[in-house]
Wavefront OBJ file of the C-alpha trace (Angstrom):
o trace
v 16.977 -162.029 -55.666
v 15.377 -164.538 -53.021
v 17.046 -164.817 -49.773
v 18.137 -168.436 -48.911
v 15.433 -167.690 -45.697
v 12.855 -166.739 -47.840
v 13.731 -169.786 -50.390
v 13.431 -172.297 -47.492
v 10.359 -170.946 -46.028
v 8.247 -170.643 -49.038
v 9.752 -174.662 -49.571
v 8.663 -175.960 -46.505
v 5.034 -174.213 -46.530
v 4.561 -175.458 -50.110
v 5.373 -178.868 -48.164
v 2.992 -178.880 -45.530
v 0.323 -177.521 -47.759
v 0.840 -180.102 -49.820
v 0.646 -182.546 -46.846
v -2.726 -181.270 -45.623
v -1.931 -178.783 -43.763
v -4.533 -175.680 -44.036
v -4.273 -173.342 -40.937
v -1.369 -171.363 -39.748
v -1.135 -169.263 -36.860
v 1.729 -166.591 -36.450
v 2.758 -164.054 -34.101
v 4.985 -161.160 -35.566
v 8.808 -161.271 -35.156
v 12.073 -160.552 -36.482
v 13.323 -164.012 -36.836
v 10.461 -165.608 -38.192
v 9.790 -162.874 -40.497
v 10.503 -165.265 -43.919
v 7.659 -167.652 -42.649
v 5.196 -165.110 -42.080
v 5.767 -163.026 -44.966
v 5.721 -166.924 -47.004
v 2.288 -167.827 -45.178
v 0.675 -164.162 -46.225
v 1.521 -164.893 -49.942
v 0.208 -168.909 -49.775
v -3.324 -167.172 -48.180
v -3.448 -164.590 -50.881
v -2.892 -167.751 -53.432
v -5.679 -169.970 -51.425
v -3.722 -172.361 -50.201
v -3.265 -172.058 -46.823
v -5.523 -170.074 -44.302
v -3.474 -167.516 -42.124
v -4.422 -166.335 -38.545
v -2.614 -163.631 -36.780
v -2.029 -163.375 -32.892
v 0.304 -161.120 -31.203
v 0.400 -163.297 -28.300
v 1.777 -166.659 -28.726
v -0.097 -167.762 -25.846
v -3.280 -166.953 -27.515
v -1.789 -168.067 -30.519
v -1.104 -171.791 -29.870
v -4.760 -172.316 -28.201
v -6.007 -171.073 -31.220
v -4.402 -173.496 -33.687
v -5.464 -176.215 -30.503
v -8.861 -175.099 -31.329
v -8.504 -175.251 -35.349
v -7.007 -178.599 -35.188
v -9.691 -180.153 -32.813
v -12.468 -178.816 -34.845
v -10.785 -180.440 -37.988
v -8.981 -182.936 -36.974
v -5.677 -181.767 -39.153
v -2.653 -180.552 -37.592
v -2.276 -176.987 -37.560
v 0.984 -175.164 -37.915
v 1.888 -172.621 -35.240
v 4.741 -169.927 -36.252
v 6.846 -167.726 -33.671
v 9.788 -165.867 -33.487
v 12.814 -166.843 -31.284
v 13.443 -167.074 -27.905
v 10.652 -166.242 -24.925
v 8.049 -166.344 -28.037
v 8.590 -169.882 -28.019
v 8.160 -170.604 -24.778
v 4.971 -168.779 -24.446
v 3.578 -171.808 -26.207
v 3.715 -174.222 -23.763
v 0.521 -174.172 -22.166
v -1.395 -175.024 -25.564
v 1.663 -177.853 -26.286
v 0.931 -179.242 -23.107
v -2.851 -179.453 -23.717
v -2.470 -181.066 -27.299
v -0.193 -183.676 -25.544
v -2.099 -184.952 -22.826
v -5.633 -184.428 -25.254
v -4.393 -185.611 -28.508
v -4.652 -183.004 -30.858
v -2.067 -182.543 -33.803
v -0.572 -179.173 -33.771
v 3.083 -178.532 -35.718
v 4.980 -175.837 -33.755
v 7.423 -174.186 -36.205
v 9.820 -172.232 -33.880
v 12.144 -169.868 -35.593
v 15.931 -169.811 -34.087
v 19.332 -168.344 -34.473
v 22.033 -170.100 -36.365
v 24.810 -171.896 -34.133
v 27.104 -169.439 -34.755
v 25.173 -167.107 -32.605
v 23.497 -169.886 -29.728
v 25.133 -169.746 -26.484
v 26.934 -166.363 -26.585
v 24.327 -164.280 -24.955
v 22.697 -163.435 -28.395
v 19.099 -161.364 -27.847
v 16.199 -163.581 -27.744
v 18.124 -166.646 -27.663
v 18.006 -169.974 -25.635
v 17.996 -173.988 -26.154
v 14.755 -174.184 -28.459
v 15.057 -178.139 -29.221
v 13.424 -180.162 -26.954
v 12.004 -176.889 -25.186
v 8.908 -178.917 -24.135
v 10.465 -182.025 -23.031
v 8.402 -184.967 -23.279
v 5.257 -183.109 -24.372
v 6.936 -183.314 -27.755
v 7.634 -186.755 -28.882
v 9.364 -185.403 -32.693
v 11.648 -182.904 -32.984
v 13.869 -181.082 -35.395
v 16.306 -178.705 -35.523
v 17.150 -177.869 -38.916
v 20.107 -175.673 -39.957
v 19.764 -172.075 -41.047
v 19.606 -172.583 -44.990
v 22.845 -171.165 -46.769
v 22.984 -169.779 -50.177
v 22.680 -172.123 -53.245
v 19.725 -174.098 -54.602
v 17.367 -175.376 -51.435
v 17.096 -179.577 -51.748
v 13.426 -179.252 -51.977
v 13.039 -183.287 -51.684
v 14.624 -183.044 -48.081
v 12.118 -180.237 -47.107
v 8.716 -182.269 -48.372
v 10.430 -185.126 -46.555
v 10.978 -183.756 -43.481
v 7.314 -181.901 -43.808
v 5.023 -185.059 -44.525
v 7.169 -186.816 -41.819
v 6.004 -183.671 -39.294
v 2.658 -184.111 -40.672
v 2.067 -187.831 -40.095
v 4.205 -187.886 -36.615
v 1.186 -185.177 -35.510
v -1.213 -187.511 -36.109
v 0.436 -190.161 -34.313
v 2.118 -192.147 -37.419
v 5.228 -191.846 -39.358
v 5.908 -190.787 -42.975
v 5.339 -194.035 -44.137
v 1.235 -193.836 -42.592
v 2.216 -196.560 -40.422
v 0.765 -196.212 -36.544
v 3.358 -194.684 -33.874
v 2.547 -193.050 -31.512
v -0.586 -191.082 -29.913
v -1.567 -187.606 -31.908
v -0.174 -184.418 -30.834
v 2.207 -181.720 -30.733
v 5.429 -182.125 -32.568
v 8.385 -179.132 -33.267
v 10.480 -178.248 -36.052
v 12.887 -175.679 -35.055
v 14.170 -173.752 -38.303
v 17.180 -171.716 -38.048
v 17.849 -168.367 -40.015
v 20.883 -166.444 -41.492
v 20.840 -162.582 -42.300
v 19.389 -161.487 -44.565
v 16.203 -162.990 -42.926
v 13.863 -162.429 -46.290
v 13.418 -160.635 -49.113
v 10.680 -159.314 -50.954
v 10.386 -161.180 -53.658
v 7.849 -164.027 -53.344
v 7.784 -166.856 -55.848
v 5.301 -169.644 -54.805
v 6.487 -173.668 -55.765
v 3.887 -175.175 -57.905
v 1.065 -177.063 -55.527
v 1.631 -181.083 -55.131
v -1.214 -181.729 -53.163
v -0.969 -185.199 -51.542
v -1.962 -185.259 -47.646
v -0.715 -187.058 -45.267
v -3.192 -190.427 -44.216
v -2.433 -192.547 -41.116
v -4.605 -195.698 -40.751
v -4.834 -197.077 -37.658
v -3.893 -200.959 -38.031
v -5.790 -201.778 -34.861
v -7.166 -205.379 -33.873
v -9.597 -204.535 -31.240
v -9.965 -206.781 -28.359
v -12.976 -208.859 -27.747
v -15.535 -208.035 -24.930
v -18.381 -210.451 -24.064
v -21.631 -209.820 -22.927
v -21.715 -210.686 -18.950
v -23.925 -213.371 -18.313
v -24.783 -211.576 -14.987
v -25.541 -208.080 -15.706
v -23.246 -205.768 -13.995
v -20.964 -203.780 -16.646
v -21.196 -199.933 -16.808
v -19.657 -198.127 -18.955
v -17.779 -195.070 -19.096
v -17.511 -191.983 -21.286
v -14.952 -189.555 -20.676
v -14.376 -186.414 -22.314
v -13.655 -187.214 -26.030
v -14.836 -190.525 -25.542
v -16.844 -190.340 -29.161
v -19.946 -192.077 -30.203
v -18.527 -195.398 -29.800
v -18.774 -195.544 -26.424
v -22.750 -195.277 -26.672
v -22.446 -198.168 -29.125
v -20.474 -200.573 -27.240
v -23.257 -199.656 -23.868
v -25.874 -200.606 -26.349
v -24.388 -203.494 -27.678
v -22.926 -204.648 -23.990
v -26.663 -204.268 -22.564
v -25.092 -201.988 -19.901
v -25.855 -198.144 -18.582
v -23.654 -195.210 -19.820
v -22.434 -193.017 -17.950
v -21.196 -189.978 -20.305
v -19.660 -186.814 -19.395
v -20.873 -183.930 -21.155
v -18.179 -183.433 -23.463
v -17.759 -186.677 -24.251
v -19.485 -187.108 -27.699
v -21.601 -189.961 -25.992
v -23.996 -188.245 -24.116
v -26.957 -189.394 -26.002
v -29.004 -192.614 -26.740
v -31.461 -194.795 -24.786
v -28.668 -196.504 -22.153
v -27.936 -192.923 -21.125
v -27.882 -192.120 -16.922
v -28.764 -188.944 -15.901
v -27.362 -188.028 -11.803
v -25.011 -190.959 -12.349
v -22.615 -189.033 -9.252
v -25.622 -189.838 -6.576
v -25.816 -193.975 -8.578
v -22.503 -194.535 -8.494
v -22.469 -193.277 -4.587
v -25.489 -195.900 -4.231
v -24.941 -199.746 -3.013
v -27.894 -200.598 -4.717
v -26.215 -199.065 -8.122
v -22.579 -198.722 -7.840
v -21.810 -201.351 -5.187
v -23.204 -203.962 -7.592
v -20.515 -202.946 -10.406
v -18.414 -205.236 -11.186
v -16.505 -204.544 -14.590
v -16.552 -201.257 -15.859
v -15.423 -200.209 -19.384
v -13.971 -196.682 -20.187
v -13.604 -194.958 -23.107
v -12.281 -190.917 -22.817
v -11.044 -189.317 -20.183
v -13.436 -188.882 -17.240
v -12.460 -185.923 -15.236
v -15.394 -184.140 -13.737
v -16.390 -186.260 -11.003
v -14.918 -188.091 -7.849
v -17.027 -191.562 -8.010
v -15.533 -192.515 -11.076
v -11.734 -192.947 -10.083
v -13.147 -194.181 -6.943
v -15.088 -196.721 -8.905
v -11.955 -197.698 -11.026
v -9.895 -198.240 -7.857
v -12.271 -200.476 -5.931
v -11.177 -204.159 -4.979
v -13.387 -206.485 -7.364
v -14.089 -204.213 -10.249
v -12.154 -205.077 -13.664
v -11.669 -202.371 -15.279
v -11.021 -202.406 -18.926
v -10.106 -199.152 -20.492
v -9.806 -198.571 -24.227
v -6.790 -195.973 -25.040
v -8.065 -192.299 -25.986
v -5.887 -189.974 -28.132
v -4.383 -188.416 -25.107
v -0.728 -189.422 -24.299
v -1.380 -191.238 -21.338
v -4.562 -194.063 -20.345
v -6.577 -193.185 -17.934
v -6.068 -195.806 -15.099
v -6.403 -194.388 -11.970
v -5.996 -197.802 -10.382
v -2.664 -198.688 -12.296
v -4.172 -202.225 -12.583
v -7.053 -201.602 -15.389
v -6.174 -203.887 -19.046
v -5.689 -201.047 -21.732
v -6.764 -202.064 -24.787
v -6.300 -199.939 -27.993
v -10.603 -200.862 -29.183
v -13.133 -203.289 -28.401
v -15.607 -205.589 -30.104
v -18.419 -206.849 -28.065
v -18.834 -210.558 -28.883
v -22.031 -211.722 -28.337
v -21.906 -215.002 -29.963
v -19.541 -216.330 -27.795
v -21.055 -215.053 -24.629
v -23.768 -217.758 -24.439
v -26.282 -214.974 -23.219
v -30.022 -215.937 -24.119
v -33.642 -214.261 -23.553
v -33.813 -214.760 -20.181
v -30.291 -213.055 -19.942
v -31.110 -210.510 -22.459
v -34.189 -209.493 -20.350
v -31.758 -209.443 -17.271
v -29.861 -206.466 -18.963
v -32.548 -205.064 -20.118
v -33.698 -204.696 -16.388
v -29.998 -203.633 -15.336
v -30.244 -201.248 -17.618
v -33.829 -199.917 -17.285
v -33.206 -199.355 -13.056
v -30.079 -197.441 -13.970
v -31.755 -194.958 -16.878
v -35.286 -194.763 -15.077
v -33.797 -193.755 -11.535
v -31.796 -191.552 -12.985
v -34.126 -189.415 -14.324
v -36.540 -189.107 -11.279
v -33.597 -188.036 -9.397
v -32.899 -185.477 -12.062
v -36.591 -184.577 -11.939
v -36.529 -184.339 -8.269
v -33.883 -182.698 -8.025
v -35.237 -179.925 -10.798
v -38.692 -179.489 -8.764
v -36.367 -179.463 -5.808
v -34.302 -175.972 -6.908
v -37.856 -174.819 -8.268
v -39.425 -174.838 -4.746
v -36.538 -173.233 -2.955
v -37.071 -170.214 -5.854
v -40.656 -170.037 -4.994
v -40.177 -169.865 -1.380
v -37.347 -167.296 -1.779
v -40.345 -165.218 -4.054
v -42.635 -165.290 -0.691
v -46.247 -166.756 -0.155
v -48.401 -166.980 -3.234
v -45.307 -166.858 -5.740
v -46.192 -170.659 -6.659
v -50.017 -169.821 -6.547
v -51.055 -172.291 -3.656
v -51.716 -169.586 -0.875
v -54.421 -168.405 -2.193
v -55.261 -171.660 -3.170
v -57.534 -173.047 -6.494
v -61.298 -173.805 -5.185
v -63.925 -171.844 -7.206
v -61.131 -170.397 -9.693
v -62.544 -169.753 -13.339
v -60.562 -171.119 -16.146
v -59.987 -167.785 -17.292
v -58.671 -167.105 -13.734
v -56.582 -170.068 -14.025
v -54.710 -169.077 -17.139
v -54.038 -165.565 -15.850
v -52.396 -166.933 -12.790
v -50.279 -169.358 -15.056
v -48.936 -166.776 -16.922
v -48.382 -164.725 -14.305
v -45.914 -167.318 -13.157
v -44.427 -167.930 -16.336
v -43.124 -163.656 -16.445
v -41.984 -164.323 -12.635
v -40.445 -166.694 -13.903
v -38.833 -165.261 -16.577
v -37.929 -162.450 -14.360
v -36.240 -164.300 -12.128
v -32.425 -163.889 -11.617
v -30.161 -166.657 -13.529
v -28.725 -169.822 -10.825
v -25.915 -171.690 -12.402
v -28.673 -174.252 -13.058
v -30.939 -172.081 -15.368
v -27.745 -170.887 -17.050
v -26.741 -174.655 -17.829
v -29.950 -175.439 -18.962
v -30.497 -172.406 -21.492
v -27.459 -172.686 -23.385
v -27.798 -176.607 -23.700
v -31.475 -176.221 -24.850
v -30.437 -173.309 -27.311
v -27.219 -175.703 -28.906
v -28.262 -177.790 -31.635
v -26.147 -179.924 -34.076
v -25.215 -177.374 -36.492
v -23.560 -175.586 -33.234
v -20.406 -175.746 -31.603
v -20.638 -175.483 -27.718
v -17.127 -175.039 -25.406
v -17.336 -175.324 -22.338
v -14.489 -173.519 -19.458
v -12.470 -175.370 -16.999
v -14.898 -173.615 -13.753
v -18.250 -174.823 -11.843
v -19.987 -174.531 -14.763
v -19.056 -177.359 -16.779
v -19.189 -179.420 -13.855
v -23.054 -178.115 -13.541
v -23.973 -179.010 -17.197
v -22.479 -182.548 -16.333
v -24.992 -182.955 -13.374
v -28.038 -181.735 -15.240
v -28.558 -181.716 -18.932
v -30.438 -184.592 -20.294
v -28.868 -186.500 -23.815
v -28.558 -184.862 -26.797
v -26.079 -185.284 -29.657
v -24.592 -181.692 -30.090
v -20.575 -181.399 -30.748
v -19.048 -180.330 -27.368
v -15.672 -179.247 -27.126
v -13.503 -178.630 -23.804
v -9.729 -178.586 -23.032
v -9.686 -181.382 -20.535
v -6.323 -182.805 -21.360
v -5.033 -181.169 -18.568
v -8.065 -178.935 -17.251
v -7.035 -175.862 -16.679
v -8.642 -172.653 -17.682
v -5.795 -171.494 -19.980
v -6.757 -170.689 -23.221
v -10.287 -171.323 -23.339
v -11.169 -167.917 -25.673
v -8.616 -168.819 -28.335
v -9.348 -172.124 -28.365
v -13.007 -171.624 -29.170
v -12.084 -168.548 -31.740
v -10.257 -171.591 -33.933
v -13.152 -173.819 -33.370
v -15.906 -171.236 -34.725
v -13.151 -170.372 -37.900
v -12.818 -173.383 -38.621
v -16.543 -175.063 -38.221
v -18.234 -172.289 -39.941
v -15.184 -171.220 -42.988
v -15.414 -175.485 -43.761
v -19.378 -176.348 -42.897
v -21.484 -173.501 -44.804
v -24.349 -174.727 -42.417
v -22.431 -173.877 -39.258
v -24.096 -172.357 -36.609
v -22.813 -170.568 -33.691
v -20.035 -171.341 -31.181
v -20.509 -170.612 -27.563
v -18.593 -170.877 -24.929
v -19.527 -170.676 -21.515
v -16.691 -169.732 -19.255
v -16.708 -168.250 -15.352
v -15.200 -164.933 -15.058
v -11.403 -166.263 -14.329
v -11.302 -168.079 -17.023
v -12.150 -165.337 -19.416
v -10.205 -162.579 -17.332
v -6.858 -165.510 -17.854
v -7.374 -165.400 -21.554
v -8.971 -162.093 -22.031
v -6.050 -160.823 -24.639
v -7.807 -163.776 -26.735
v -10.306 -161.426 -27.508
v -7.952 -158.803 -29.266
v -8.643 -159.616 -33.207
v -6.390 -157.886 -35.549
v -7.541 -155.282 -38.634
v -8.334 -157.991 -41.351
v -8.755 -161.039 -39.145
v -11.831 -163.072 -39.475
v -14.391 -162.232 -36.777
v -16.387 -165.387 -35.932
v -19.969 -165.907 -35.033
v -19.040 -166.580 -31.209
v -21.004 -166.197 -28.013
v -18.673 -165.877 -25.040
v -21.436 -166.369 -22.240
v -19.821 -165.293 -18.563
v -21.159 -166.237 -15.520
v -19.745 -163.830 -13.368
v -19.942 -164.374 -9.632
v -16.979 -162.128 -8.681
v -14.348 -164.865 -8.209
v -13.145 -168.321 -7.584
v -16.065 -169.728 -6.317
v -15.294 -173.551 -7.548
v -12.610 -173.008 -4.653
v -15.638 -172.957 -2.167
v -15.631 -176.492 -2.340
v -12.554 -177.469 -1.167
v -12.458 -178.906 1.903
v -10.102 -176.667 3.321
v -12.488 -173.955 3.023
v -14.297 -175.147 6.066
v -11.447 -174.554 8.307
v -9.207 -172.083 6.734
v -9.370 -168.668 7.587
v -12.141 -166.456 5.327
v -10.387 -163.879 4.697
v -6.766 -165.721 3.516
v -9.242 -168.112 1.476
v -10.947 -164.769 -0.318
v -7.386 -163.586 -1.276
v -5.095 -166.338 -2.305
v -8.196 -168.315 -3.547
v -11.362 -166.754 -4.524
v -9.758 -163.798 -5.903
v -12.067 -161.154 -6.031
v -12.124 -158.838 -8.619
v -14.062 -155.210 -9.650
v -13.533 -155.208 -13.645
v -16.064 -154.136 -15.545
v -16.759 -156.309 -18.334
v -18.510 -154.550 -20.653
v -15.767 -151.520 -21.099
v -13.287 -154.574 -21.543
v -15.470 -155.725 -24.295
v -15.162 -151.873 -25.657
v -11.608 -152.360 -25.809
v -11.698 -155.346 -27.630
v -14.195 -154.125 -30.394
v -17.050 -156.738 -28.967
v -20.660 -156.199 -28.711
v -21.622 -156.693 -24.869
v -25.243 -157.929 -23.751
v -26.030 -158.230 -20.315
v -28.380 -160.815 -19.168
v -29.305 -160.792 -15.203
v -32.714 -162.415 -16.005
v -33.679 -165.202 -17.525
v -35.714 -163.505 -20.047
v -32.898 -161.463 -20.669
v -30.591 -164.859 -21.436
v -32.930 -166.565 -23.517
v -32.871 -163.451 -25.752
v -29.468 -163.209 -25.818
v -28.643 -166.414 -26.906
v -30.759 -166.454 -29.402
v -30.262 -163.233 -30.995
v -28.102 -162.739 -34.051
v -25.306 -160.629 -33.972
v -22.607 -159.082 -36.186
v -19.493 -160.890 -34.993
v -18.378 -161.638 -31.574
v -19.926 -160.725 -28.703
v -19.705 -160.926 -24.891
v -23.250 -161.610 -22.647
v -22.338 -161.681 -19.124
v -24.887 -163.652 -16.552
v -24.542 -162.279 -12.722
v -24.609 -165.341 -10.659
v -24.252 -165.241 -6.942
v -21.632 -166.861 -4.812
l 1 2 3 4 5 6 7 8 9 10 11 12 13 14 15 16 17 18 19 20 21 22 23 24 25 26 27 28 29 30 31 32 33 34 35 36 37 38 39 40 41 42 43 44 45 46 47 48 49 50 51 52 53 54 55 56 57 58 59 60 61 62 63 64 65 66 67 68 69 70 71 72 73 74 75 76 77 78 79 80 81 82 83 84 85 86 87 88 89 90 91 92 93 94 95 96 97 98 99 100 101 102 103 104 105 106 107 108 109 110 111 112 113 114 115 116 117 118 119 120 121 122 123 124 125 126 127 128 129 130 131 132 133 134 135 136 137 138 139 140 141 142 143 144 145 146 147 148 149 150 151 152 153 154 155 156 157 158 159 160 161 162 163 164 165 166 167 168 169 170 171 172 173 174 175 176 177 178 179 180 181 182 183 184 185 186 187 188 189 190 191 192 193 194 195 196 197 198 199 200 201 202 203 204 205 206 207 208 209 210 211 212 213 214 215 216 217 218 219 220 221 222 223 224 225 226 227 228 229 230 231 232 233 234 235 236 237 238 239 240 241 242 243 244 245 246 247 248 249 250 251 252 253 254 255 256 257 258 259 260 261 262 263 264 265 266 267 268 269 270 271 272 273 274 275 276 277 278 279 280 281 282 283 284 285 286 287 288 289 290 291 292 293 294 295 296 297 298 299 300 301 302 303 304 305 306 307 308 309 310 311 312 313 314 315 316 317 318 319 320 321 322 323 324 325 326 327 328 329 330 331 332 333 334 335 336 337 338 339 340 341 342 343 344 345 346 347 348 349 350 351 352 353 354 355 356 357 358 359 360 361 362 363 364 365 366 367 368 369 370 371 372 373 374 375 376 377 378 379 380 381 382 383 384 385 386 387 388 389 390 391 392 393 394 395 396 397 398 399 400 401 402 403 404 405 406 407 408 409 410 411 412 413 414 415 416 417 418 419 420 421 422 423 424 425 426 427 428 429 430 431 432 433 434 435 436 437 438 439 440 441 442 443 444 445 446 447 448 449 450 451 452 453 454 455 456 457 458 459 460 461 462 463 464 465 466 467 468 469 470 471 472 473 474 475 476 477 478 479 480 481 482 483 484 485 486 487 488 489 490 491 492 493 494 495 496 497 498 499 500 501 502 503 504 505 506 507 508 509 510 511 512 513 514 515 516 517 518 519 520 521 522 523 524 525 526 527 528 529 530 531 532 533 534 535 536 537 538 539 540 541 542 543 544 545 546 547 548 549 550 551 552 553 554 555 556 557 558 559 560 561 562 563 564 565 566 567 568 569 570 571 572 573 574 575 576 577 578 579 580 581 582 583 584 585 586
């Protein structure tokens, strides 16, 4: 005979499958036991895809990571009490970055909340306002289950994670919602009997009427694109006859209005001083001259709503619109105009790059003077060389070369040239990403980074569910890297424990390991506060040996200290995950 438990959970899976919903995440437990047992007999049917964590933590950044590869909520299922809780972190990120994620928290019945019960606390409304829906559904009893109520209540979790309502009509933004599911004893029973599939997913069409923007008769727009910001932001630059300045995981760092060093423009009077409207898409977060930008007297700053809870107006005076349509007609701009932009445009993009250039042949001399006399070939000099001569000394530069040791600078610039659009890259919350952002030139490759809130929490799991996901739905998938310093994998390092019978994904976790905290270097207060307190509380040293930790965890390990050594490793093909860790200096 079926429990009432195991009734209701096998109900309300049907429901969500039949909403859309593909990808469930679960951590074992006692209380959620009829939802897990339900989800393994809905994967052995095909109908739902089942991941298993057995740390919620890790758990809820992977379904972040599912859901922002596909764009479909994903359904996260833990047991009661401190399980729940452990899923805050990855709530908090899908909040403030817009990703749909359905946390189904298993609780006790109210007979048995608020006497002290094991494992029991106020589950509802757990995350506060980082959940805008919430329900807390009784524990079923025995008699038939009123299956209409559960598909109900499932579509309406469905379509108030992608920020609508059950109807498809527009609410709110995307993001994390909770159902909170009570059980009676007996909490399941063995006997599994699946509801027939209804397939009909949950669509929510944005009804939006963008706003109109007009081409400035004057040329001096920029625009904007934060992380997430999507190829539309390259469209309206184009179309606006302005520069872009794009992030690098903004899904706009390509195309022909691109800037490259926009940090040392935007610091320019030349550049930045003659902004006067500036138009943001995304969430910029890697640089300081932007919200300065945004919050200077005489800029108006329009800023069109990403899928993050909040708009990003640093300024609190910026007109948030929910999309744009440049109007041209109406703008009254002709050739003389148009060739006006195209000048705006041109200084921006062409000064931009010799600063990148310069600032490339810049790091390259300081390596060849570090190498001592000759290393670049001019102390010997070139007078009376033979071209066979020549070519020897060429290529003995390019094996110096390759022999080198790996900056932060070579290590940006060889997983960006490796990454192509077939690949996923992910990028940590450390100096890294912020040194990708300053140097890699355009090019349209999917980017992913959690920079809702920007911390390092998570960043393993969260690229585990993008790799699942990209390469079980695209059979032309490549590989997913993630580049991450060594705190940020050492935070999430139980992300890398992967079950008997889980899927093992083609994913590159690249480390730069300098031993620490070094993005902490460049706080100011590191100039006056004492070394040794800064080392402690800050840069947090550490000794652990990364390649028996990859041991443990079942993962191949590469080491690459030279740049030869990276460019093999990141091209190589392996048999599942594996770890490469680059040595970078403080």
């Amino acid at each position: 005979m079926t429990s009432p438990s195991t009734e209701y959970a096998l109900s309300l899976l049907a429901s969500l499958a039949d909403a859309g919903v593909r990808d469930v995440v679960l951590s074992p437990g006692s209380r959620s036991q009829a939802l897990a047992l339900a989800a393994a007999e809905f994967e052995i049917a095909g109908r739902l895809s089942v991941h298993v964590r057995i740390d919620e933590r890790s758990g809820g950044f992977l379904a972040l990571g599912l859901a922002a590869e596909t764009g479909v909520p994903s359904v996260v299922i833990t047991t009661s009490g401190t399980a729940v809780a452990n899923l805050h972190p990855a709530v908090l990120e899908a909040h403030h970055s817009g990703v749909p994620m359905i946390v189904v928290s298993a609780d006790r019945p109210s007979e048995m909340r608020g006497i002290g019960s094991n494992q029991t606390t106020v589950q509802p409304g757990l995350f506060a306002s980082a959940v805008g829906w919430v329900r807390d559904v009784e524990a079923p009893r025995s008699g038939p289950v009123d299956h209409e109520a559960v598909r109900t209540l499932a579509r309406e979790a469905v379509a108030e994670a992608l920020g609508g309502d059950s109807h498809g009509a527009l609410g709110r933004s995307r993001g994390p919602v909770q159902l909170n599911v009570a059980f009676r004893e007996p909490l399941s029973s063995g006997e599994q009997s699946l509801p027939a599939a209804h397939p009909a997913p949950v669509e929510v069409a944005p009804l939006v009427a963008p706003s109109a923007l007009e081409v400035d008769v004057d040329p001096a727009t920029l625009v904007v694109a934060g992380h997430a910001a999507g190829p539309e932001a390259e469209a309206a630059a184009r179309a606006l006859g302005a520069p872009l300045v794009a992030e690098v995981s903004s899904g706009a760092r390509f195309g022909p209005h691109l800037v490259s060093s926009y940090r040392a423009l935007l610091d320019d009077a030349d550049f930045g001083g003659r902004v006067r409207r500036v138009v943001v898409f995304g969430h910029p977060t890697l640089s300081r001259q932007i919200p300065s930008l945004l919050t200077r007297g005489g800029v108006e700053v329009v800023v069109v709503r990403a899928a993050g809870a909040e708009a990003y107006d640093p300024g609190r005076s910026a007109r948030v619109v929910e999309a744009v349509e440049v109007d041209r007609a109406s703008s009254g701009v002709g050739s003389t105009d148009d060739a006006a932009h195209r000048t705006w445009v041109g200084r921006w993009v062409h000064t931009g790059r010799r600063l990148l250039e310069a600032e490339a042949e810049a790091e390259a001399e300081s390596e060849d003077a570090a190498d001592g006399p000759g290393a670049d070939g001019t102390a010997e000099g070139s007078a009376g060389r033979t071209e066979a001569a020549e070519q020897a000394e060429f290529l003995r530069r390019e094996v110096q070369l390759l022999r080198r040791p790996v900056t932060r600078r070579a290590l940006a610039e060889a997983l960006w040239r490796v990454s192509w659009p077939h690949d996923r890259l992910v990028l940590g919350a450390s100096r890294l990403i912020r040194e990708l952002d300053q140097i890699v030139p355009g090019k349209k490759i999917p980017v992913h980074a959690n920079r809702g809130l920007a911390g390092i929490d998570g960043t393993i799991a969260t690229a585990t569910g993008i790799a699942l996901a990209s390469q079980r739905d695209d059979p032309a998938a490549g590989t997913t890297r993630v580049l991450v310093g060594d705190l940020t994998l050492l935070h999430d390092v139980g992300s890398m424990l992967l079950g008997l019978g889980e899927t093992r994904p083609r994913l590159q976790v690249v480390v730069g390991n300098d031993g620490g905290g070094t993005i902490f270097d460049g706080l100011e207060v590191a100039a006056t506060a004492s070394p040794e307190a800064m080392t402690r509380v800050q840069f947090t040293p550490h000794e652990v040996d990364l390649s028996a930790l990859a041991v443990a965890y079942g993962w191949q390990y590469v080491e690459a200290a030279t740049r030869a050594e990276l460019d093999q490793a990141l091209v190589a093909r392996y048999d599942g995950p594996v770890l490469i860790e680059v040595p970078l200096s403080r």
